[in-house]
PABA-960039 format. One record per residue (C-alpha): residue number from 1; residue in one letter; x, y, z. Coordinates in steps of 0.05 Angstrom, whole numbers, plus 5000, padded with zeros to 4 digits. Layout:
N
  pos  code    c1    c2    c3
  NUM     A     X     Y     Z
...
This chain:
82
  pos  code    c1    c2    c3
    1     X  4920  4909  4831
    2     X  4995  4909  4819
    3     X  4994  4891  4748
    4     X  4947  4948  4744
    5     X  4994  4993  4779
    6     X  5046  4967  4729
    7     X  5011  4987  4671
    8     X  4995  5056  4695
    9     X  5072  5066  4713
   10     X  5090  5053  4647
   11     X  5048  5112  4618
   12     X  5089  5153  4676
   13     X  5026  5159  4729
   14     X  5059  5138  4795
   15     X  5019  5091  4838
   16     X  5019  5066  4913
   17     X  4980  4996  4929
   18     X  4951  4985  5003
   19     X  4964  4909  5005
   20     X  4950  4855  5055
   21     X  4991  4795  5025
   22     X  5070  4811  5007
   23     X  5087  4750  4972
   24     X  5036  4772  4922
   25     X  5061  4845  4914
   26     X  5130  4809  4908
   27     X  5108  4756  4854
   28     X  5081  4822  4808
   29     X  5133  4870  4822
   30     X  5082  4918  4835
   31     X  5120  4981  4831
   32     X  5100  5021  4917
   33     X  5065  4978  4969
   34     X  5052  4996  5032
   35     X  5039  4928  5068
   36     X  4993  4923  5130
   37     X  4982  4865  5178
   38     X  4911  4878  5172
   39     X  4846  4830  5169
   40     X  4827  4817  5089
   41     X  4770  4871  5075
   42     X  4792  4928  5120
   43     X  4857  4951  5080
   44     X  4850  5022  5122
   45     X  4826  5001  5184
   46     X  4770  4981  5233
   47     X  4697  5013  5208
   48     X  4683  5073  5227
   49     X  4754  5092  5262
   50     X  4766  5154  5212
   51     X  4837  5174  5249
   52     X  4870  5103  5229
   53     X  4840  5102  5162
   54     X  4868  5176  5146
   55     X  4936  5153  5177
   56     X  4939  5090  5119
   57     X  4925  5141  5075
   58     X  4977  5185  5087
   59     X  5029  5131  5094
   60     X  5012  5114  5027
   61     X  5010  5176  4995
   62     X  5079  5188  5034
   63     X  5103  5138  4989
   64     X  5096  5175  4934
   65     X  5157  5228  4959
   66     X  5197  5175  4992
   67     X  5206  5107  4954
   68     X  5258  5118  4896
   69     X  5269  5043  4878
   70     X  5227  5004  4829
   71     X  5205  4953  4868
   72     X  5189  4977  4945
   73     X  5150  4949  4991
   74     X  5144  4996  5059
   75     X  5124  4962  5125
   76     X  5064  4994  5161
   77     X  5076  5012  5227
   78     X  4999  5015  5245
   79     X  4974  4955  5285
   80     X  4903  4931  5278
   81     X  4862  4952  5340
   82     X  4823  4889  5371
């Protein structure tokens, strides 16, 4: 996904990636990641929990106004719920 999100950078869209490995955002330079310490295949959260889903969502999307540098990978604060 982040040499996707490079490509669509380039044309001047501006992109966020929800990403579960940082050494692979890192390796691509993928241009916003918000990184979660989350199981593979549940990027937003547990199924069926709606509130921590929406909060991933908005995190990212908060990238969008906040992360100025080419390169940034943001650090979620959401832990997964066991």
């Amino acid at each position: 996904m982040g040499l996707i999100a490079r490509a669509i950078e380039e044309v001047g869209i501006p992109t966020v990636c929800i990403i579960l490995r940082r050494e692979v955002s890192l390796n691509v330079k993928t241009p916003r990641s918000l990184f979660l310490k989350f199981p593979f295949g549940a990027p937003l959260g547990p199924a069926n929990d709606a509130a921590t889903q929406r909060a991933v969502i908005e995190e990212a999307l908060q990238m969008l106004v906040t992360a100025t540098e080419s390169v940034t990978i943001l650090d979620s604060e959401k832990a997964w719920k066991k």
